[in-house]
C-alpha positions in Angstrom: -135.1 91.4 70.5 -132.7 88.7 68.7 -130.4 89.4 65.9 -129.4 86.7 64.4 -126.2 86.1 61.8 -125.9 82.6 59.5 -122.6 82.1 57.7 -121.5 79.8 55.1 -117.8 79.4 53.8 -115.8 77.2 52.0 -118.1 75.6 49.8 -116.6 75.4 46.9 -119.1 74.4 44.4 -120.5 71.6 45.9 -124.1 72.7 45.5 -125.8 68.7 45.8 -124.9 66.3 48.6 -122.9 64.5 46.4 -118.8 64.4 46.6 -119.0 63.0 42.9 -117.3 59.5 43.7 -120.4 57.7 41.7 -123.6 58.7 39.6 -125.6 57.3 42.3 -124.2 59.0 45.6 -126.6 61.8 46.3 -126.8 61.3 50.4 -123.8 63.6 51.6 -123.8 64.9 54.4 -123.1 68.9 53.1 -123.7 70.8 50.6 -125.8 74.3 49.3 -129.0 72.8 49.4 -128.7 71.4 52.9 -127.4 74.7 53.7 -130.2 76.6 51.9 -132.8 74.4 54.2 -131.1 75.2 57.2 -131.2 78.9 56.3 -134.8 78.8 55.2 -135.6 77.5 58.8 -133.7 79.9 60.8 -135.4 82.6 58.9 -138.7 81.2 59.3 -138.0 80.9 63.4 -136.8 84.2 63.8 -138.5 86.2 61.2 -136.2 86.9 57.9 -135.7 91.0 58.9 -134.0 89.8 62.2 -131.6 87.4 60.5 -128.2 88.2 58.3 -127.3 85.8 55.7 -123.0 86.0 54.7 -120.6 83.8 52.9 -116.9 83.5 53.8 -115.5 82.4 50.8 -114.2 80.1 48.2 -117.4 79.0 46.8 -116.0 78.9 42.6 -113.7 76.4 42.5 -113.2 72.6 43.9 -116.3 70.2 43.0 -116.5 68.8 40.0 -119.5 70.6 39.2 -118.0 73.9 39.4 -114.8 72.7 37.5 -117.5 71.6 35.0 -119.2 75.3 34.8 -115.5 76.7 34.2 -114.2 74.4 31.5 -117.2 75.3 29.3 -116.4 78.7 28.7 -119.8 79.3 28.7 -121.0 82.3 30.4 -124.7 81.1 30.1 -123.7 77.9 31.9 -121.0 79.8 34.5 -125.2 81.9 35.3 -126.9 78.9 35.7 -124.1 77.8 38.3 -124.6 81.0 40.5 -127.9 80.6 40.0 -127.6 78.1 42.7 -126.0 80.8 44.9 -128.3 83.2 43.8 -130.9 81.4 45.2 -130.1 82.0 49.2 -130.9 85.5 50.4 -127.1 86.6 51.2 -126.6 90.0 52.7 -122.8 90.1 52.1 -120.1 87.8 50.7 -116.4 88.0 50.6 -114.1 86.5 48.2 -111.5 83.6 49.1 -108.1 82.3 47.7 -109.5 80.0 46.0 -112.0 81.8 43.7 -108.9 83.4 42.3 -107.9 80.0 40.5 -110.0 80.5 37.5 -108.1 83.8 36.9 -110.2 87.8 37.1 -112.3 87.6 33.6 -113.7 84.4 35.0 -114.4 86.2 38.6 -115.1 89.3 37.5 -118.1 87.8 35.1 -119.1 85.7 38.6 -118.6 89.2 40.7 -121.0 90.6 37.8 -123.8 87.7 38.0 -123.7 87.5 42.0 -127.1 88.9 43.6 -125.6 89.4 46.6 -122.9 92.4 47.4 -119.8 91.2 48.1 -117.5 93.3 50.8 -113.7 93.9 50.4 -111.4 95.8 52.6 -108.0 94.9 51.5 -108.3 93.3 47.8 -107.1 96.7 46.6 -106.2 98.6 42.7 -103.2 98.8 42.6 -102.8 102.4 41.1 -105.8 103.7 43.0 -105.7 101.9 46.4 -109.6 101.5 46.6 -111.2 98.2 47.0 -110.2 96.2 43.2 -113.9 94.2 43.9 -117.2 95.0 45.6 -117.2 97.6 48.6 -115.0 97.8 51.3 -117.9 97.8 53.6 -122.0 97.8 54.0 -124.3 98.9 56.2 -128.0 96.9 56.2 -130.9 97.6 58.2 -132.6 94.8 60.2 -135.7 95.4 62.2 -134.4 99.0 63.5 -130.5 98.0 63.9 -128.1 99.1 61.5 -125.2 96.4 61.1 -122.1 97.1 59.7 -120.5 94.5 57.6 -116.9 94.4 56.6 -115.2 91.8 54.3 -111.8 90.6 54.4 -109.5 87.4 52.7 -105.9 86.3 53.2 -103.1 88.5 51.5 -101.5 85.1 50.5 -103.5 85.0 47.3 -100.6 86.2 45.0 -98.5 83.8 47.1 -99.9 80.7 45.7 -101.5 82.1 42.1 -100.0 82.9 38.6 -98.9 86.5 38.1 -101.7 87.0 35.6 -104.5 85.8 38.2 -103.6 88.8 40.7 -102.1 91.4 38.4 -102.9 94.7 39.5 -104.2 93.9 42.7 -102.1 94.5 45.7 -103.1 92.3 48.8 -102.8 93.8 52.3 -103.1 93.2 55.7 -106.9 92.0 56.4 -106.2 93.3 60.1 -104.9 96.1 59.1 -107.8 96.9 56.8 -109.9 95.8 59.3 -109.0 97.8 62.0 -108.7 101.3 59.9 -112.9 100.5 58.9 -113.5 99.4 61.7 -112.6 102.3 64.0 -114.8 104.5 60.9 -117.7 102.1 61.2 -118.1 101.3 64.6 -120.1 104.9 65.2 -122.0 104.9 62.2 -123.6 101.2 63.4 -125.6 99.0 66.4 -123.9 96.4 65.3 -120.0 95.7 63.7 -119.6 92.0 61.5 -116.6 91.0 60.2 -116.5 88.7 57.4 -112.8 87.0 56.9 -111.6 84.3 54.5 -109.0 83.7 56.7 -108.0 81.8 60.1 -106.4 81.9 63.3 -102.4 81.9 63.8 -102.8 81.0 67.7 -106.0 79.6 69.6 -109.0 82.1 69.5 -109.0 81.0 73.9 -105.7 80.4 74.9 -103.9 82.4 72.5 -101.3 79.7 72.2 -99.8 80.1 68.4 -100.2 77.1 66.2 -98.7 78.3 63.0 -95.7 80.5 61.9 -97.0 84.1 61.5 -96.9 84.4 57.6 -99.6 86.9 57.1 -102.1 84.0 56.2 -104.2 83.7 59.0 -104.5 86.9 60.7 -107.8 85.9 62.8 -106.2 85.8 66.5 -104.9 89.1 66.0 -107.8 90.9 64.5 -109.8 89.0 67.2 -107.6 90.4 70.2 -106.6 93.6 68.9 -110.3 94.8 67.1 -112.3 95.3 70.2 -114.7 97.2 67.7 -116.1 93.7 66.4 -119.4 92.3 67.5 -119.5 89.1 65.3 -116.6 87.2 63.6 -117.3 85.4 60.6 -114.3 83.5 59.3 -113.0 80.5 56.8 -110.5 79.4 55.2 -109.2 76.4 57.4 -112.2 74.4 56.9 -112.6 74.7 61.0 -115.3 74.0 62.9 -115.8 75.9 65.9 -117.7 78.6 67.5 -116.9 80.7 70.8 -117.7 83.7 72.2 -114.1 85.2 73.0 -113.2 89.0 74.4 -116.8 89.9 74.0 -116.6 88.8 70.3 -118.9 85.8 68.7 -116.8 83.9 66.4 -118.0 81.2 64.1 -116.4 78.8 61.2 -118.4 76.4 59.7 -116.3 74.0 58.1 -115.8 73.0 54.9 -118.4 71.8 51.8 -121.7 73.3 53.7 -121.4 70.2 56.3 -122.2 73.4 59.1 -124.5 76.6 58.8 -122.2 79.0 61.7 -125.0 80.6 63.6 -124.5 83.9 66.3 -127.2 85.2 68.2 -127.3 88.5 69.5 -129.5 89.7 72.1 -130.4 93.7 71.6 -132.5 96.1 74.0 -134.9 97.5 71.6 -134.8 101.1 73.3 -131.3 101.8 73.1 -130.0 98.9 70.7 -127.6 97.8 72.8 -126.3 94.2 72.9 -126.8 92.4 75.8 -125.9 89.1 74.8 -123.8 87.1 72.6 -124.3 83.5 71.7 -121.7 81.5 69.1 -122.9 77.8 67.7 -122.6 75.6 64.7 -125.9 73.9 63.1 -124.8 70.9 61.0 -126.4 70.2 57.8 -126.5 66.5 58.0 -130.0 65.9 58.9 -131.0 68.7 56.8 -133.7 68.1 53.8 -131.8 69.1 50.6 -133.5 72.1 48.8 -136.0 71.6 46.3 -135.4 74.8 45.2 -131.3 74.1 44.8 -132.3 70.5 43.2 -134.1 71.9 40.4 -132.3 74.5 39.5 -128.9 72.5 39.6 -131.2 69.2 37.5 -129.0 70.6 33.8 -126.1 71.6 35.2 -125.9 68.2 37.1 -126.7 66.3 33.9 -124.1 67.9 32.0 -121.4 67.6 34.4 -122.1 64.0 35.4 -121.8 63.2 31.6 -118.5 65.3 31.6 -117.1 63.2 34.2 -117.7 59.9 32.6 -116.1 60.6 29.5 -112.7 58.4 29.3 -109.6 59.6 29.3 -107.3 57.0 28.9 -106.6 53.2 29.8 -103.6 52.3 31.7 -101.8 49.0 31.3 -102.3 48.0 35.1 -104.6 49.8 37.6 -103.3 52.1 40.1 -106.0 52.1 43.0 -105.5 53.3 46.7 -107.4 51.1 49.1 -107.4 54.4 52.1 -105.5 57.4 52.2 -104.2 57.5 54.8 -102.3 53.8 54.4 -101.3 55.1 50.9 -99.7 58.0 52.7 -97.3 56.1 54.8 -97.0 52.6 53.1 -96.7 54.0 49.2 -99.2 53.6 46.1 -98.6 53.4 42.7 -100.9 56.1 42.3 -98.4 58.4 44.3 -96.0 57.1 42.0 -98.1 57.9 39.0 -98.6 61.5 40.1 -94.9 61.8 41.2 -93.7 60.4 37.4 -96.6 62.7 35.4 -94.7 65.5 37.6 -90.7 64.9 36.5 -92.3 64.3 33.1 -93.3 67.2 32.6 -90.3 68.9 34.4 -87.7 67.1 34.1 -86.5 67.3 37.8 -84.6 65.1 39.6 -86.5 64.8 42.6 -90.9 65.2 43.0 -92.6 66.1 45.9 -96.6 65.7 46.0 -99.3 65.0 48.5 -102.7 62.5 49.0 -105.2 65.4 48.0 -108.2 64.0 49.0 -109.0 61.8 51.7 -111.7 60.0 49.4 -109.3 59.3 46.5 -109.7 56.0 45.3 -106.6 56.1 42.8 -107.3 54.9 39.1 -108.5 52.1 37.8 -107.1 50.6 34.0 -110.0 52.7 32.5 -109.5 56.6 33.8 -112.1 59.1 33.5 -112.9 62.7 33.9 -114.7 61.8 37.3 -111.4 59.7 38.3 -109.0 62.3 37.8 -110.9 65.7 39.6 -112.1 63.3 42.1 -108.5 62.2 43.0 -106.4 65.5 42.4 -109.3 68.1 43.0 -107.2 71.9 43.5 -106.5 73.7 40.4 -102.5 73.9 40.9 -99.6 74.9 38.7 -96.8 72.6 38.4 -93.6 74.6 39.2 -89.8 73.3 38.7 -87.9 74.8 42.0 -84.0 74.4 42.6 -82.9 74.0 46.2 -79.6 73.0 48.2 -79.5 69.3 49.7 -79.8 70.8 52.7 -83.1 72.5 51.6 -84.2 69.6 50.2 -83.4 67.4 53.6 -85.3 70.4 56.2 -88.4 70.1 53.2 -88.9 66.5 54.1 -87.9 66.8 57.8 -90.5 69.0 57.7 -93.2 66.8 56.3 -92.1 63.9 58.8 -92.9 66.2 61.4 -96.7 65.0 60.6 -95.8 61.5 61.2 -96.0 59.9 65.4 -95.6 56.4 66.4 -98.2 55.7 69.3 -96.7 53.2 72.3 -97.9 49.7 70.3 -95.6 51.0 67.6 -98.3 51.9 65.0 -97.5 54.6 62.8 -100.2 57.9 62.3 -100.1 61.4 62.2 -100.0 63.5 65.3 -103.6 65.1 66.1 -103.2 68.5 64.9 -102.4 67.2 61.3 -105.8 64.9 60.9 -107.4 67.8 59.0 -104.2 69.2 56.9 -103.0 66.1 55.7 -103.2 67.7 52.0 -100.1 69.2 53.2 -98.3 66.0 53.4 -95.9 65.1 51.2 -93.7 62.4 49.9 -91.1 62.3 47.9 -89.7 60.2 44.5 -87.9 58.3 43.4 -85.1 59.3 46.4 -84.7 56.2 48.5 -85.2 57.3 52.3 -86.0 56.2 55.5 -87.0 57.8 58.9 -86.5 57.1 62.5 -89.7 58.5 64.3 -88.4 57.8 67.7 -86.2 60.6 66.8 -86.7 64.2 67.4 -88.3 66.2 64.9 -86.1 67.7 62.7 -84.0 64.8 62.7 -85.7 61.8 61.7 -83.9 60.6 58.9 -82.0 58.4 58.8 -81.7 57.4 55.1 -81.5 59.6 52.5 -80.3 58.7 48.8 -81.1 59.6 45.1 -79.8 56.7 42.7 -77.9 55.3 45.4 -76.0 58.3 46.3 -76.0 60.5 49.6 -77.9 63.2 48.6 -75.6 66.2 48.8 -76.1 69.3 51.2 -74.3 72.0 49.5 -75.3 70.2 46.1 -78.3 71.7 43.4 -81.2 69.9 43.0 -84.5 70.4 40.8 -87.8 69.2 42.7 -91.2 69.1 41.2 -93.7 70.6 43.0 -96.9 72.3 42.9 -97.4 76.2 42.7 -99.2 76.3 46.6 -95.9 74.3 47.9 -93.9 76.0 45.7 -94.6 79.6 47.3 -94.5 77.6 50.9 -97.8 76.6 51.3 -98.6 74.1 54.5 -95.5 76.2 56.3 -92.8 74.5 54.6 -89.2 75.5 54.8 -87.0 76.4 52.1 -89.2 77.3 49.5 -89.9 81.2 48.3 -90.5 82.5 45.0 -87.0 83.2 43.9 -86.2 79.6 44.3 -89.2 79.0 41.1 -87.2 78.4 37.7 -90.3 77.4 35.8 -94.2 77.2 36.3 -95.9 75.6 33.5 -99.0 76.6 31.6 -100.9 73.6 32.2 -103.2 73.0 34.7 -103.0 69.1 36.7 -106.5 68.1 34.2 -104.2 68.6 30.8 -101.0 67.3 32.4 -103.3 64.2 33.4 -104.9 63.7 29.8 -101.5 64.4 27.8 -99.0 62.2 30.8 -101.8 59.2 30.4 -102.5 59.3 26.6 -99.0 60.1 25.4 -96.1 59.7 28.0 -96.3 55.6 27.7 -94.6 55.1 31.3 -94.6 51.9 32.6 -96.1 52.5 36.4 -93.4 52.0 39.0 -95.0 49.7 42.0 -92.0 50.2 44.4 -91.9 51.9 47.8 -89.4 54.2 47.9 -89.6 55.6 51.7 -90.0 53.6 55.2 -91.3 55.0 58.3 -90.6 53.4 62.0 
C-alpha cells in the first residue's frame, strides 16, 4: 500500500493568487487555494485515509490580507481568515517565526480557532517545561498505520521578536527535542514524521555547511543524527527541494504555496514495514484555484483591497524603483526614503536597510496602504544599535560579500544569494565605495561619514531593524547588548507619521559605488 504525506509552509497569508501589486492581479502563480486544489487531487488519487495533510509554518503574517485581518482587532474577522485554513483537511501544523509577530493574545486566539492540531516539541513554559502551545507530538491512524508526528520551529524566535512577544516561553534546541521524542515515539509507531519550521546549516547530500551554526537551522543535523525519522517536513528558508537522504524523505516547498511538498511511502500491508521512499515537489502553478477558498475569502478580500487603497500621504516628488535588483546596487530614492524615515525616528548617525521585496515598485507622489505593505511587507521593530567603526566597517564588508563582478565587468550577486537578497543591505548617508576585485572582507575601498574617515575605535549609532539588529542574515557585530533602543512602532506607523509629518525633502543622491 502507499502512504502518502502533502506539506505546505511558509504561506504566510496569501490565501488568493494575488501578491496584491493591483486590484486586478488575481493570476499568481501560488497561493492557498492553488494549494487546496492540489491537495484535493492527491486525496482523490490515493484515497483521503492513505494521505497526511501538515503545515510547516508561518502562515499569520506577510500578505496584505493577513496584515489586514490583524489590524482590525476583530476577532470575528481574524475567524473568517483561518477560515481559509480551516478549510484544508490538515492532520498537523507547527508554528513558525513569523506567526510570533502579531504578539501571543493574537496567536493564542488563532491557536484557539485552528481546526487542525498543531505539534510542538520545543516551544516550551517556561516555569513548567511542557510544550507552551499545542502537543509535543500526535499519533493518527491511516488505513491500519499509525504515524507519529512531531512538530518543531527555530529557537531564534526570541532572537528577532520583542520581549513581550516570547515572554515566558523558553525556546530550545528543535534537534534536541527532536531526538528525545523521537527515540519515545519511534516504538509506539509504523511511521515517524517530522514537521520543522526550520532549515539546513549544511547541504541535506553533501553535508557541506552553508551557514554559520547559530542554532537557526538545525535541519542537517536532525537529518544525520535522527535515524528514527521516516519523513522530513521542513520550512523556513523558502527552499525548494526534495530528496531522499540517509533513508529519510525530505521535502520543502517553497515559499507563498507556489509548491505542494509530496512523499510517498511504500508499506507492506502484513507487517507495515516501509519499503520505499519517494521525495517530490508538485507546483501549484497550473493549479485551478479553489472555489471553496474563493468564496469564503470573497469579504475578507473586499475589505482588505479597500484597506489598501486608502491614501496615506502625497509626497512632493515620486520615489519609484524601476527593478530591485538595479535599485540595490545603483541606489533609489526610495532606499533613501526608507534610510531617512529610519534616522528620523532614531536619530542615528548612520542607517542600514534592505530592498524587501523583489516586486517593490517604490512610491509614487500619491502613497497608499497597498504601496507601503507591498514595498516593506515584514512586521519589524526599528532598533537604535551602537557599534565601533570597526563593527560598523565588518557589517558592510559583510553585506558586499553578496556582491560579484562576472568577467564582462557586470556587477550581480553571487548565486547562493539570489534568494536572500532581503538580507542585503545598504547603507546612508556614509559616502563609500568598494573594490569587488578584491577579497571579501576587504572590498572597501572608501569609507566616509560627512567627509570624514569613519573611525575604527570610534562610537557610532546605526538604524536598523530588530531581525538585523539581533544578527539576522549572519551578520557580524551585532548581538543584543549592542540594542540601546527598540521603538514601539511598527514600519506601517513609522510610514504614515515619517510621510504625513516629518516634511523631508527626498534625497536623490547615490551615496555608494560598486566596481
Amino acid at each position: 500500500m502507499e502512504l502518502v504525506f502533502l506539506s505546505s509552509s511558509d504561506l504566510h497569508g496569501y490565501i488568493l493568487p494575488t501578491d496584491y501589486q493591483s486590484r486586478q492581479d488575481c493570476n499568481a502563480p501560488f497561493g492557498l487555494s492553488r494549494v487546496s486544489s492540489v491537495i484535493k487531487r492527491e486525496q482523490e488519487t490515493y484515497g483521503k485515509n492513505n494521505v497526511v495533510i501538515t503545515d510547516s509554518g508561518d502562515f499569520l503574517q506577510g500578505s496584505p490580507l493577513a496584515s489586514f485581518a490583524q489590524s482590525t482587532k476583530n476577532i470575528e474577522q481574524v475567524k473568517e481568515f483561518l477560515s481559509l485554513y480551516n478549510a484544508i483537511d490538515y492532520d498537523a501544523r507547527c508554528l513558525g517565526n513569523h506567526d510570533f509577530n502579531y504578539g501571543l493574545d493574537y496567536l493564542n486566539d488563532c491557536i484557539n480557532n485552528s481546526r487542525a492540531p498543531f505539534v510542538n516539541d520545543n516551544v516550551l513554559d517556561e516555569k513548567t517545561g511542557q510544550p507552551a502551545f499545542g502537543k509535543d507530538y500526535l499519533i493518527v491512524n491511516k488505513n491500519g498505520i499509525r504515524v507519529g508526528l512531531i512538530g518543531a520551529t527555530t529557537k531564534k524566535v526570541p532572537s528577532w521578536e520583542p520581549a513581550e512577544h516570547v515572554a515566558g516561553l523558553r525556546f530550545a534546541s528543535a534537534f534536541a527535542q527532536t531526538k528525545y521524542y523521537a527515540q519515545i515515539l519511534r516504538p509506539q509507531v509504523d511511521v515517524l514524521a517530522v514537521i520543522y519550521h526550520g532549515g539546513f546549516e549544511a547541504d541535506p547530500e553533501s553535508g557541506m555547511q552553508t551557514e554559520p551554526a547559530t542554532g537557526e537551522n538545525e535541519g542537517y543535523r536532525m537529518l544525520t543524527e535522527i535515524p528514527e525519522i521516516d519523513v522530513f517536513l521542513t520550512g523556513h528558508q523558502h527552499k525548494k527541494m526534495s530528496a531522499v537522504v540517509n533513508n529519510t524523505a525530505v521535502v520543502q516547498p517553497g515559499y507563498r504555496g507556489e509548491a505542494v511538498g509530496k512523499v510517498v511511502l511504500e508499506i507492506d500491508e502484513q507487517t507495515k514495514k516501509i519499503i520505499s521512499k519517494k521525495a517530490l515537489l508538485i507546483d501549484t502553478a497550473e493549479a485551478t484555484p479553489d472555489s471553496e477558498i474563493i468564496n469564503l475569502s470573497t469579504d475578507l478580500n473586499k475589505n482588505t483591497q479597500k484597506w489598501l487603497d486608502q491614501p496615506i500621504a502625497k509626497l512632493s516628488q515620486s520615489a519609484p524603483i524601476e527593478d530591485a535588483n538595479k535599485a540595490r546596487i545603483e541606489g533609489s530614492p526610495f532606499i533613501n526614503l526608507l534610510q531617512q524615515m529610519q534616522l528620523y525616528f532614531t536619530g542615528a548617525d548612520v542607517s542600514a536597510t534592505a530592498v524587501m521585496s523583489e516586486t517593490a515598485k517604490g512610491f509614487k507622489q500619491e502613497v497608499t496602504m497597498r504601496d507601503i505593505l507591498l514595498n516593506y511587507p515584514y512586521s519589524n521593530l526599528l532598533c537604535k544599535v551602537k557599534v565601533l567603526g570597526s563593527e560598523l566597517r565588518a557589517i558592510v564588508e559583510h553585506s558586499l560579500s553578496f556582491l560579484k563582478k562576472d568577467d564582462q565587468g557586470k556587477i550581480g550577486f553571487a548565486p547562493e544569494y539570489q534568494d536572500l537578497l532581503f538580507n542585503f543591505d545598504v547603507f546612508y548617508p556614509i559616502d563609500y565605495e568598494a573594490d569587488l576585485g578584491r577579497e571579501v572582507g576587504q572590498r572597501l575601498s572608501k569609507f566616509e561619514l560627512k567627509g570624514k574617515a569613519i573611525e575604527p575605535e570610534k562610537s557610532y549609532y546605526l538604524a536598523v531593524n530588530n531581525y538585523r539588529a539581533m544578527g539576522g542574515g549572519f551578520y557580524p557585530c551585532y548581538s543584543q547588548d549592542k540594542i540601546e533602543e527598540t521603538l514601539d512602532k511598527d514600519y506601517v506607523q513609522m510610514f504614515q507619521e515619517f510621510l504625513t509629518q516629518a516634511n523631508i525633502p527626498l534625497d536623490p543622491r547615490k551615496n555608494y559605488k560598486f566596481y
